[in-house]
ZAMARGU-4260 file (C-alpha; in steps of 0.2 Angstrom, whole numbers, plus 5000, padded with zeros to 4 digits):
<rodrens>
0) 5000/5000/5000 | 5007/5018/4995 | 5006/5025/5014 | 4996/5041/5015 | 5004/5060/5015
5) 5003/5068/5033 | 4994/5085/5034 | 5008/5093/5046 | 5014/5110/5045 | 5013/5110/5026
10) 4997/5103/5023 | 4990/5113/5035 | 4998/5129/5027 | 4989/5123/5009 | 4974/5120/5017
15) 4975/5137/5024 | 4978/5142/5006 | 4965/5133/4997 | 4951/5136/5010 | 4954/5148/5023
20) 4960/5164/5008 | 4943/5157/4997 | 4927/5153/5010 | 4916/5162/4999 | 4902/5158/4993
25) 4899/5146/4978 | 4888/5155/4964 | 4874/5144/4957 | 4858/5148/4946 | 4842/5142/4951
30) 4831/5134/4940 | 4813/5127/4940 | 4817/5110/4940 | 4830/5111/4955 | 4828/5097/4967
35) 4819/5107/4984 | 4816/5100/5000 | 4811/5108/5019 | 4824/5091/5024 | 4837/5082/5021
40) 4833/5066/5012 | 4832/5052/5025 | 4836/5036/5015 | 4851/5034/5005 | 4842/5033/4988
45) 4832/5048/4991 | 4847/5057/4991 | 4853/5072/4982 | 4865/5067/4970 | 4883/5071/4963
50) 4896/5063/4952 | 4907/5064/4935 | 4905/5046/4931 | 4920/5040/4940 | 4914/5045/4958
55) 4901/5051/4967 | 4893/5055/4981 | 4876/5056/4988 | 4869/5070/5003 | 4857/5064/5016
60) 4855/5061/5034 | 4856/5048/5044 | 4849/5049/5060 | 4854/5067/5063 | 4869/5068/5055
65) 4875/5073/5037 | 4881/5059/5028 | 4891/5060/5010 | 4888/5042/5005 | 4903/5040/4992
70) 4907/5027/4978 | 4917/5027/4962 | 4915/5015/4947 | 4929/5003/4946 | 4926/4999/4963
75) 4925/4980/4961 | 4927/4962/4968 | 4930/4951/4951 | 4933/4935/4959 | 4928/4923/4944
80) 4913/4911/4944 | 4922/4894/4943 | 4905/4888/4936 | 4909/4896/4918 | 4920/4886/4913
85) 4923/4867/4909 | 4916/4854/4896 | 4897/4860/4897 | 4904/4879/4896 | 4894/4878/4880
90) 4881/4883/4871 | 4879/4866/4861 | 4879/4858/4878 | 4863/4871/4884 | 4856/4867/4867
95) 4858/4848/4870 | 4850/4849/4888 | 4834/4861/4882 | 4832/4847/4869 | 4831/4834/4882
100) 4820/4843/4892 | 4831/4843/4906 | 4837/4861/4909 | 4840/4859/4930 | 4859/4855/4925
105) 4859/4871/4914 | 4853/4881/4931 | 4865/4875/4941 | 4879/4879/4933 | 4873/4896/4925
110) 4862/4904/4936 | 4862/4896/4953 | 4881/4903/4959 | 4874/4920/4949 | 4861/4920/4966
115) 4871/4910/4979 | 4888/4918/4977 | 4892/4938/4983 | 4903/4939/4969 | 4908/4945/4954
120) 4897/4962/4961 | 4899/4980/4961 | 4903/4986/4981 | 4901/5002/4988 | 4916/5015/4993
125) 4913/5022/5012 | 4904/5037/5021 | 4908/5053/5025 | 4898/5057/5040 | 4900/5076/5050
130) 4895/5069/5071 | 4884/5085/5076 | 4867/5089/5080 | 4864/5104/5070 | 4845/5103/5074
135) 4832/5107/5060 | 4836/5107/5043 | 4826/5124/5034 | 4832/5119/5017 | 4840/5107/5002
140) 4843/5109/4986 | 4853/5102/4970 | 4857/5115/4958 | 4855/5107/4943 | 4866/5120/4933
145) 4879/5120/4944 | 4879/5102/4949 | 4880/5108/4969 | 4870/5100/4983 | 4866/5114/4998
150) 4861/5112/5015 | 4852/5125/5025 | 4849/5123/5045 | 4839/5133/5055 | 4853/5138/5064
155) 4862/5148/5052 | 4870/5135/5046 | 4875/5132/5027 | 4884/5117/5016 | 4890/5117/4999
160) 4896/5103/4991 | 4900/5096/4974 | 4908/5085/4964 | 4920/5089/4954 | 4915/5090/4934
165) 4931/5080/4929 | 4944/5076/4943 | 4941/5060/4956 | 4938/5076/4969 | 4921/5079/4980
170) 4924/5097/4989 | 4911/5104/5005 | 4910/5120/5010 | 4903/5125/5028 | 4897/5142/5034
175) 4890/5147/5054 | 4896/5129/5058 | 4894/5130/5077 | 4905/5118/5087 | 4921/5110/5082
180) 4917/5095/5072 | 4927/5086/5060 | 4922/5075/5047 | 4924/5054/5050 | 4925/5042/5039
185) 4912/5027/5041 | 4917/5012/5032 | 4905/5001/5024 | 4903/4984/5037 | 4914/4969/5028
190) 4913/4960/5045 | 4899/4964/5051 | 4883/4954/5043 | 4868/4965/5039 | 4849/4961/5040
195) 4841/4956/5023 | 4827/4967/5019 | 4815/4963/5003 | 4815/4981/5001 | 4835/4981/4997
200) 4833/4969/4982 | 4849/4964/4987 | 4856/4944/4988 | 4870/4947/4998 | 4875/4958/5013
205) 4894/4964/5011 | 4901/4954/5025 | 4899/4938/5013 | 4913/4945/5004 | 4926/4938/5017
210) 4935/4956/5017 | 4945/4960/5032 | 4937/4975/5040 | 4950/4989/5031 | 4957/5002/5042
215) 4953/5020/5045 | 4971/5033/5050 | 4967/5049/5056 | 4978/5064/5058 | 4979/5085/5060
220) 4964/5089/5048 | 4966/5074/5038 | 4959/5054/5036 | 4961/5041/5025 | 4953/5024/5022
225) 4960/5007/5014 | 4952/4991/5011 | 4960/4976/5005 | 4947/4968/4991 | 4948/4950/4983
230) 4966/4944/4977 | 4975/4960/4974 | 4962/4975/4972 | 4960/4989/4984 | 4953/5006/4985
235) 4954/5021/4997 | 4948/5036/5003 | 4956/5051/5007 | 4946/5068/5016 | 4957/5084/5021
240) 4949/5099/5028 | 4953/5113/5039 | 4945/5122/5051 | 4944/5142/5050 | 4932/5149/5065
245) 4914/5145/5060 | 4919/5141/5041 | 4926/5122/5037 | 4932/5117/5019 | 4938/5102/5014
250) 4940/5089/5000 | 4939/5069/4997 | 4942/5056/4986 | 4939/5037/4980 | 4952/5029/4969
255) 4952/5013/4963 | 4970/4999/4962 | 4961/4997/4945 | 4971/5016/4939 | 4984/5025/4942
260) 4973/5038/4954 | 4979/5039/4972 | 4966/5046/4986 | 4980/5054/4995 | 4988/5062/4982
265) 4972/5068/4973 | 4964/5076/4988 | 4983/5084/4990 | 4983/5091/4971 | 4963/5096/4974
270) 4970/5108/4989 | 4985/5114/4977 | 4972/5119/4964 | 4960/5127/4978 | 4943/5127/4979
275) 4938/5142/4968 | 4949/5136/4955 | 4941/5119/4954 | 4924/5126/4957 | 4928/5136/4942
280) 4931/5121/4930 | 4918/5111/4937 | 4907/5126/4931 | 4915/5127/4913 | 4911/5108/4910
285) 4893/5110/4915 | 4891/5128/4907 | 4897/5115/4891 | 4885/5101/4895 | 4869/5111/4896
290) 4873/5123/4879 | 4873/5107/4871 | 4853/5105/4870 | 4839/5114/4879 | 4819/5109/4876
295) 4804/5119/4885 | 4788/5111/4891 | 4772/5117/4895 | 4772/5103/4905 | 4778/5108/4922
300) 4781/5090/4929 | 4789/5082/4913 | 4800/5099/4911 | 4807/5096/4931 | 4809/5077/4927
305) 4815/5078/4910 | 4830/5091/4916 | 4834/5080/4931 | 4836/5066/4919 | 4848/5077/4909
310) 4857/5080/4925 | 4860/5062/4928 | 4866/5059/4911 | 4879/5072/4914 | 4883/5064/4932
315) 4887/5048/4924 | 4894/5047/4905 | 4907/5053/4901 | 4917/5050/4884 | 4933/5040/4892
320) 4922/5033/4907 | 4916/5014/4910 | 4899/5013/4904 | 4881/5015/4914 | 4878/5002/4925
325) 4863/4997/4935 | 4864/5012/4948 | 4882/5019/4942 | 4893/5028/4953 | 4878/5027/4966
330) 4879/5010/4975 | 4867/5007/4989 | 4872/5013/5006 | 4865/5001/5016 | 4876/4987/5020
335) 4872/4976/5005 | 4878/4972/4990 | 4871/4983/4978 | 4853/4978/4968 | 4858/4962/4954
340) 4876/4966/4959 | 4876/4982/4950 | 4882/4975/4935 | 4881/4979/4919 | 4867/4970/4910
345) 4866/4972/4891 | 4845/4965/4888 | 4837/4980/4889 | 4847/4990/4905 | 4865/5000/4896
350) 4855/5002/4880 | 4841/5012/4886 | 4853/5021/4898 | 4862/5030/4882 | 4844/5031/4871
355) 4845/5050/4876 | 4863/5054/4870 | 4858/5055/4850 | 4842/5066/4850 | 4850/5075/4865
360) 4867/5078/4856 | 4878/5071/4870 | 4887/5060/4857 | 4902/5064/4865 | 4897/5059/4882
365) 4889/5042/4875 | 4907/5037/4869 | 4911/5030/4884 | 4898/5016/4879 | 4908/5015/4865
370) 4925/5017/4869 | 4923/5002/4883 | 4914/4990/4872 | 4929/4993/4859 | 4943/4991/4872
375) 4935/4976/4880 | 4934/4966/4862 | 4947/4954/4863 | 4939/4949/4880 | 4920/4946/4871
380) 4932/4936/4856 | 4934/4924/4870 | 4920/4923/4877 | 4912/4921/4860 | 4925/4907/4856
385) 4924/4895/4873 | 4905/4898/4873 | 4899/4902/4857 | 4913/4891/4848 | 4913/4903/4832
390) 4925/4917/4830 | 4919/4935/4829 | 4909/4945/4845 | 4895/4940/4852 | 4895/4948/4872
395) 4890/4944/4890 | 4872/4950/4893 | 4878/4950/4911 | 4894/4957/4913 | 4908/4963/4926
400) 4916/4979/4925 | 4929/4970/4913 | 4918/4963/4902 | 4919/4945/4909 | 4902/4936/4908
405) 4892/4932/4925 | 4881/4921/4923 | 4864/4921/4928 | 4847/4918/4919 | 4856/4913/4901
410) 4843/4916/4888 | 4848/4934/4893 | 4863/4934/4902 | 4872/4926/4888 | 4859/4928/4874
415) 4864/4924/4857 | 4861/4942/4850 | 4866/4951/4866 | 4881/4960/4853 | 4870/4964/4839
420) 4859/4976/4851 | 4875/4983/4858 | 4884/4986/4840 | 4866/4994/4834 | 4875/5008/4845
425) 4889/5011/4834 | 4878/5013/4822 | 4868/5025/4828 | 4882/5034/4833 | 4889/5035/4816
430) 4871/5038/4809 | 4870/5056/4822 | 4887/5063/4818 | 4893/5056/4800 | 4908/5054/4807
435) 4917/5042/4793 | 4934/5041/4801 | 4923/5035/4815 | 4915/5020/4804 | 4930/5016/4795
440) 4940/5015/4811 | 4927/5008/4824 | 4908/5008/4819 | 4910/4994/4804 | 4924/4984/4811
445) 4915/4981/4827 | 4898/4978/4817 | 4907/4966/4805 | 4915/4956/4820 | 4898/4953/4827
450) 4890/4950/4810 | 4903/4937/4807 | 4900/4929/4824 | 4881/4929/4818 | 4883/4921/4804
455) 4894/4906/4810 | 4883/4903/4827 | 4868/4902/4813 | 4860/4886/4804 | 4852/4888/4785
460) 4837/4877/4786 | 4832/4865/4772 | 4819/4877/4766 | 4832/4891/4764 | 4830/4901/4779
465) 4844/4906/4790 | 4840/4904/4810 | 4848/4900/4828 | 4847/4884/4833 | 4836/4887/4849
470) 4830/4906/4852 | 4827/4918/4866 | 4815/4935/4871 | 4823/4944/4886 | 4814/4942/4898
475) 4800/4932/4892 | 4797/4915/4904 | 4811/4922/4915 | 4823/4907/4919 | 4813/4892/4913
480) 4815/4880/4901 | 4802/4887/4891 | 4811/4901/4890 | 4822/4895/4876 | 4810/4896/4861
485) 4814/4883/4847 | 4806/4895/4834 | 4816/4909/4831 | 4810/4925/4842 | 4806/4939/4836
490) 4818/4950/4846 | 4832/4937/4839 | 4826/4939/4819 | 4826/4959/4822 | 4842/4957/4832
495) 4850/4948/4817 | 4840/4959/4804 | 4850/4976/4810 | 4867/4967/4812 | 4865/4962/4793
500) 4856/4978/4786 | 4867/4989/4796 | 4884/4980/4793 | 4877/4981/4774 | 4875/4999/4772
505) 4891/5004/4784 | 4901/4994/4770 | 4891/5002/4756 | 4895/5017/4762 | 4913/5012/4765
510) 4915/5006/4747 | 4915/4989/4751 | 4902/4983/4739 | 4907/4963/4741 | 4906/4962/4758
515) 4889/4971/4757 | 4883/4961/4744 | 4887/4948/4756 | 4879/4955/4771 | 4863/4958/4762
520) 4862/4940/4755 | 4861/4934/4773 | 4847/4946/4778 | 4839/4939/4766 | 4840/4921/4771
525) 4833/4927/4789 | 4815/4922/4791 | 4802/4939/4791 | 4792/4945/4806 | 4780/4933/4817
530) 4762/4940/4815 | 4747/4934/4826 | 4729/4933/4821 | 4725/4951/4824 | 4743/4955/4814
535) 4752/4959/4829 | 4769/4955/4832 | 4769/4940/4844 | 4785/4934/4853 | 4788/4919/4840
540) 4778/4907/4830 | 4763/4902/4843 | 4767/4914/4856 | 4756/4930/4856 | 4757/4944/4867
545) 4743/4939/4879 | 4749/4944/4895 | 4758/4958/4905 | 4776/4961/4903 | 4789/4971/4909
550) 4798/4967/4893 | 4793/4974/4874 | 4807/4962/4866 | 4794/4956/4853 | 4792/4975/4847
555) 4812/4980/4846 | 4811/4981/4826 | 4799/4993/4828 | 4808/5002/4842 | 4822/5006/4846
560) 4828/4998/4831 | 4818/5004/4817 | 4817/4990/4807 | 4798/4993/4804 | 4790/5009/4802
565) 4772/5017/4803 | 4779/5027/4786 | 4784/5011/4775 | 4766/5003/4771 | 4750/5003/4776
570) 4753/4983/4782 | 4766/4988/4793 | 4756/5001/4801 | 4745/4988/4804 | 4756/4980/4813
575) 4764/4991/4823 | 4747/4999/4829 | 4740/4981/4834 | 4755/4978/4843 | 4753/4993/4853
580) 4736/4991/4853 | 4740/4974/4862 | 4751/4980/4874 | 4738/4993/4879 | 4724/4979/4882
585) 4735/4968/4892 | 4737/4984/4903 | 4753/4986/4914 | 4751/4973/4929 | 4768/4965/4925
590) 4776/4983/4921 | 4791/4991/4929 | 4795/5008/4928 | 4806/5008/4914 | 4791/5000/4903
595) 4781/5015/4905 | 4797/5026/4897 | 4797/5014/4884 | 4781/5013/4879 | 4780/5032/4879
600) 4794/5031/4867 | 4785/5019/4857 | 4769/5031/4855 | 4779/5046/4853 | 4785/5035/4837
605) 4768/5033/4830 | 4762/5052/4833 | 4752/5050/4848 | 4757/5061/4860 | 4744/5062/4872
610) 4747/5045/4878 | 4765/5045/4877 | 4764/5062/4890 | 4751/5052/4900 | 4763/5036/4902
615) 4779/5049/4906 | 4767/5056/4919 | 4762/5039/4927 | 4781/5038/4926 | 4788/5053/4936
620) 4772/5053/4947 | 4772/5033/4951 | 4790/5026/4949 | 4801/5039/4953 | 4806/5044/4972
625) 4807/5060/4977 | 4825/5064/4968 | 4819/5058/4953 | 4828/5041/4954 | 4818/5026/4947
630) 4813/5014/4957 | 4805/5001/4945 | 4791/4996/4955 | 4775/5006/4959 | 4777/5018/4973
635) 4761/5027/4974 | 4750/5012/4980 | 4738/5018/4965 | 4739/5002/4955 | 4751/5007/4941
640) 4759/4990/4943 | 4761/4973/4954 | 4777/4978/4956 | 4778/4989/4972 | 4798/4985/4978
645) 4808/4999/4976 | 4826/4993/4971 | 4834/5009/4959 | 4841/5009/4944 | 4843/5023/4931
650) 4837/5014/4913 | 4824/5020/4916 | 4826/5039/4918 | 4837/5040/4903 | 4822/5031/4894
655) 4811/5045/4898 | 4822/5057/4893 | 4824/5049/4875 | 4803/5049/4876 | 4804/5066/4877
660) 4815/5069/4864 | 4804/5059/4852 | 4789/5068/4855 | 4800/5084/4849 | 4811/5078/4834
665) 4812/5063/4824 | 4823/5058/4810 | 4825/5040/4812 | 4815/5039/4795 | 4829/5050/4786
670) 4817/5065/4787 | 4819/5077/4802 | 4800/5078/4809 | 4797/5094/4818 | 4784/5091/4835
675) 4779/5076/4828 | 4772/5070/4842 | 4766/5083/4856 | 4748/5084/4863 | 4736/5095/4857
680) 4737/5107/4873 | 4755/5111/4873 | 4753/5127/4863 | 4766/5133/4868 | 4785/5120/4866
685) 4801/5124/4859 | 4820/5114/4858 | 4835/5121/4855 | 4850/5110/4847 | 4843/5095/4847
690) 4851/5082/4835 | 4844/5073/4819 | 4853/5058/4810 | 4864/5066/4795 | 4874/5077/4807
695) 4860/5090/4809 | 4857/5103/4823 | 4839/5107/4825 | 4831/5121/4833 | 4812/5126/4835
700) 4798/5138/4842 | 4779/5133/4841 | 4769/5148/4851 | 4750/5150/4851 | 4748/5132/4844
705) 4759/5137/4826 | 4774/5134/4821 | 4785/5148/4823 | 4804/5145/4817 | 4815/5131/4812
710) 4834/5131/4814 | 4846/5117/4807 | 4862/5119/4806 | 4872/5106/4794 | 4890/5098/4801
715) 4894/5092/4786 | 4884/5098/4772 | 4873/5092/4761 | 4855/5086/4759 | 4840/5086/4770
720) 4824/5082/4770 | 4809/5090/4783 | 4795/5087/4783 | 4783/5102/4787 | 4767/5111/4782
725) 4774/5119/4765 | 4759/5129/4765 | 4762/5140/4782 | 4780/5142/4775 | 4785/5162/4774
730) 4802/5161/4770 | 4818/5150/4769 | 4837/5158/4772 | 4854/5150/4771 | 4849/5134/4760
735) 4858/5130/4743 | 4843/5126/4734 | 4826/5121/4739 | 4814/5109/4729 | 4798/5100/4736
740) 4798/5083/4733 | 4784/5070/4728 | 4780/5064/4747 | 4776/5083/4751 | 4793/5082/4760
745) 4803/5098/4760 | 4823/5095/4750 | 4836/5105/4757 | 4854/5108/4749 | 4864/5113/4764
750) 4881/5119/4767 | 4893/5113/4778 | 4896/5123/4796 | 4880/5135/4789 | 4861/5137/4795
755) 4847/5138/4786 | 4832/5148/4794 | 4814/5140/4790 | 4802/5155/4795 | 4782/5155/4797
760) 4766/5162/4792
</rodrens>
């Protein structure tokens, strides 16, 4: 262990020099949709939250103390599972047993050690607790521009705290503090077994681990914390502060032996730098972050919840971070293993999470999605190859920070399309920004690698058509035999039918005319769409959607992927409205909160935007706590759902945020749609800078129930269609040429870096 610096004379002196010189206030705008309570938050995920993606903090009270419950993503125990491995590690072997009938064996090696052992999980950091009594609080509130938590007690009282934009750095700022306190750490209980509660979701209390109970140094203004993990990780904390009268400043930090980051020395560099300094790049990264898009609501519940989701996004991507996981840089404080470990499942749960980067025009953020998946790929080629026994990238739909497979319920968990939804992101990625260096570099050669895999791991049929030798629908049948379909699903054929389509027209585009020939002879071989009597999509052949569930995995080639489209034909409007029209009927007994974003999403797609607001409201009113955090189950005891447990995750916001966006712009189709589906009421809605595909910055203003004004701004140049009311058109500036083409659709010829200005009547 790298022994922690002692404060003495000369830390004391830069304390002096960081905190005692600057105790001024820290300058923050309000907004409308700040977080604002008359208390602190009581429970540790109703807490106000902070964080840059690699740590974070959350600001509560526990009994009557403050508490900074703190946590930082790489904090891990990657023991392995010694169950995924061996002669059945395979999915011939799964195949042979599902065949048989006989799928207990399969269970016990995939997904009873997933339930029965602690590890591989996510665990928690520690707590920063301040031991006084300062009585009643008067106020709390999360400044969502500013990304700063403040506390205000009756007795004059006053915190600030934040966490830095971009350094592994949180700072607090006291004012009127009235005794001499120092802050304590409070590490999480490693020997100490905790009660179970349902509530907690949780399999595992922390003691479970087998960690020896770390150590906790103190010194002049200063405290550190290290704990020994499994083989040779560790992680500390470090908090120095300094007292000046009634004022107390200090700063703490969490690193991980996974990087090069070192508590000590971090929270030493943090006090070099000062507070106003740091406070002062912390603001230009969030003065960045909310230029990039803005939208206004006439809708003050969905405006609050929307920009709360915004904030969260912000708190948690960033472009060379690990990706989203289940609750990110805020793990549980409650003495348990975090909900489903906190890992990173890939069947429905990282996608949505980043659904809000495109529209929202936080590509750059969403990179870290990206950039991880890219890193980790020789780690998915072996999975693909001891599993799968193909080459080419399939990856774990249950994975460790690493990328390592977990286990778990397999039809998911290790799914055989599980890479195809993940490279659909590369996609879109290159579909928003254009970006060819981009596709040519990592977009196609990811896609191909996960196209190749599907083509090898796939059977043609006697009759000609391509399909997997036994199939899956996340999270259809949960972990039963039944749940592996011998009739290709349809969330596998739409999986399948984007890897190939999309991996066809990246190489088009690319100039590799062969290999997209290639790719397009294989979409073809795949079987079409699985149609029930009424002409809705079912689940596969036999398997209508006739009941509740928490999962649309029959409907993904409608949404998110795009496959099928309200625009293409008549028959596929069909489709898609029965299918909605299905998942209306069944109502939403077996829904989480997540599945009231997603359907909004979905009606948003097909224009109706009264119910895609009412299922956002249902959303932010039943599922969401008091911070906005989703809590997946029903909280408002009004029926919404038979779920009713409360174990947070953040899917869901981000999914809601995406909603939003699709009520406002769409351009999925290739034509950018402007409000094409609001309700009726909002008269009054505006957006500025969203993003279309093509590499098109939008803007616009509809007052009094009119369109007013449409900006777009081309990156890269060229054409664009919108489609608008040509007849309420006054005037046009900034465009090439104009022509109106025969689907009433408006042609623009745009040049690169330039705006054109669509003004009206």
């Amino acid at each position: 262990m790298k022994r922690w610096i002692t404060g003495g004379f000369f830390g004391s002196l830069v304390l002096f020099t960081a905190c005692q010189v600057e105790m001024a206030d820290l300058p923050v705008t309000e907004s409308d949709s700040d977080l604002k309570f008359s208390e602190l938050p009581r429970v540790w995920d109703e807490a106000l939250p902070l964080g840059n993606a690699t740590v974070g903090a959350l600001v509560w009270q526990r009994d009557s103390v403050l508490r900074l419950s703190l946590d930082r993503v790489d904090l891990w125990d990657l023991r392995p599972t010694d169950s995924l491995s061996g002669p059945n590690y395979s999915f011939k072997w799964v195949q042979e047993k599902v065949r048989a009938r006989d799928y207990l064996p399969v269970q016990q090696k995939f997904d009873h050690p997933y339930d029965a052992l602690p590890a591989p999980s996510k665990i928690p950091g520690a707590a920063v607790e301040f031991p006084i009594n300062l009585g009643e609080v008067r106020a709390s509130r999360l400044y969502l521009k500013n990304a700063v938590a403040e506390v205000e007690w009756e007795n004059g009282t006053r915190l600030q705290t934040f966490v830095h934009a971009n350094e592994p750095v949180g700072w607090f700022l006291f004012e009127n503090l009235p005794e001499n306190v120092s802050p304590v750490i409070l590490a999480p209980p490693y020997e100490h077994p905790v009660e179970l509660t349902a509530e907690a979701h949780s399999y595992s209390s922390l003691a479970r681990l087998g960690y020896q109970q770390g150590k906790i140094e103190e010194g002049p203004n200063e405290a550190h914390f290290h704990q020994q993990g499994w083989g040779d990780f560790s992680y500390d904390v470090s908090v120095r502060w300094q007292r000046n009268g009634k004022q107390l400043c200090g700063v703490w930090s969490v690193t991980s032996s996974l990087s090069n980051d070192q508590a000590d020395e971090e929270t030493q560099a943090a006090l070099q730098r000062g507070l106003q300094q740091d406070y002062q790049t912390h603001q230009a990264f969030w003065k960045d972050y909310w230029v990039q898009s803005d939208i206004s609501l006439p809708d003050s519940l969905l405006q609050k919840q929307y920009d709360n989701e915004m904030y969260k996004f912000g708190s948690v991507a960033r472009e060379y971070g690990y990706p989203i996981s289940l609750q990110a840089i805020w793990t549980a404080d409650n003495g348990m293993l975090p909900p489903w470990k906190g890992d990173f499942h890939h069947d429905l749960n990282t996608e949505l999470s980043y659904w809000p980067a495109y529209t929202g025009n936080h590509l750059k953020e969403a990179l870290g999605y990206l950039n991880t998946l890219w890193a980790q790929r020789d780690v998915y080629k072996n999975f693909t190859r001891q599993y799968f026994g193909t080459e080419g990238i399939n990856v774990p739909g249950v994975a460790t920070l690493t990328g390592e497979p977990m286990g778990g319920w397999i039809q998911y968990a290790m799914s055989p399309t599980v890479g195809a939804w993940l490279a659909h992101h590369f996609y879109l990625h290159w579909k928003y920004s254009v970006d060819t260096d981009f596709l040519r570099e990592r977009a196609y050669p990811f896609l191909k690698e996960v196209a190749t895999y599907l083509e090898q791991i796939s059977v043609v049929r006697p009759d000609g058509k391509r399909v997997l030798p036994i199939s899956s629908s996340p999270e259809i049948f949960n972990n039963s035999l039944q749940a592996w379909f011998t009739e290709m699903t349809n969330f596998d054929r739409a999986m399948m039918h984007a890897a190939f389509r999309e991996a066809a027209e990246m190489a088009d585009s690319l100039g590799l005319m062969d290999e997209a020939q290639h790719w397009r002879e294989l979409d073809a071989q795949l079987p079409d769409f699985d149609l029930d009597a009424d002409g809705a999509l079912t689940f596969a052949p036999g398997f209508p959607y006739d009941e509740s569930h928490r999962h649309f995995s029959h409907a993904v080639a409608f949404h998110p992927l795009g496959l099928l489209d309200v625009s293409q034909s008549e028959a596929t409007r069909h489709a898609i409205l029965a299918t909605l029209d299905k998942i209306k009927r069944e109502g939403p007994s077996g829904w989480c909160g997540y599945s009231y974003a997603w359907y909004a999403n979905m009606l948003a797609r097909v224009g109706n935007g009264e119910e895609a607001a009412e299922a956002l409201r249902i959303f932010a009113s039943c599922f969401c706590l008091p911070n906005t955090f989703h809590a997946n189950g029903d909280q408002s005891g009004t029926g919404k759902s038979s779920f009713t447990y409360r174990p947070f995750t953040l899917e869901g916001n981000f999914a809601f945020a995406a909603a939003v966006q699709e009520m406002l712009l769409q351009s999925h189709t290739g034509i950018i749609r402007i409000f094409p589906a609001i309700p009726a009421d909002w008269k009054d809605v505006s957006f500025e800078r969203l993003r279309a595909q093509g590499g098109f910055i939008v803007s616009a203003t509809q007052r009094d129930g009119h369109l007013r004004s449409v900006w777009i701004t081309s990156e890269q140049g060229g054409k664009v269609h919108v489609g608008i009311n040509l007849h309420e058109v006054d005037r046009i500036e900034g465009a090439i040429s104009t022509e109106v083409m025969p689907d009433g659709t408006l042609r623009l010829d745009t040049e690169k870096g330039r705006t054109v200005i669509i003004s009206f009547k």
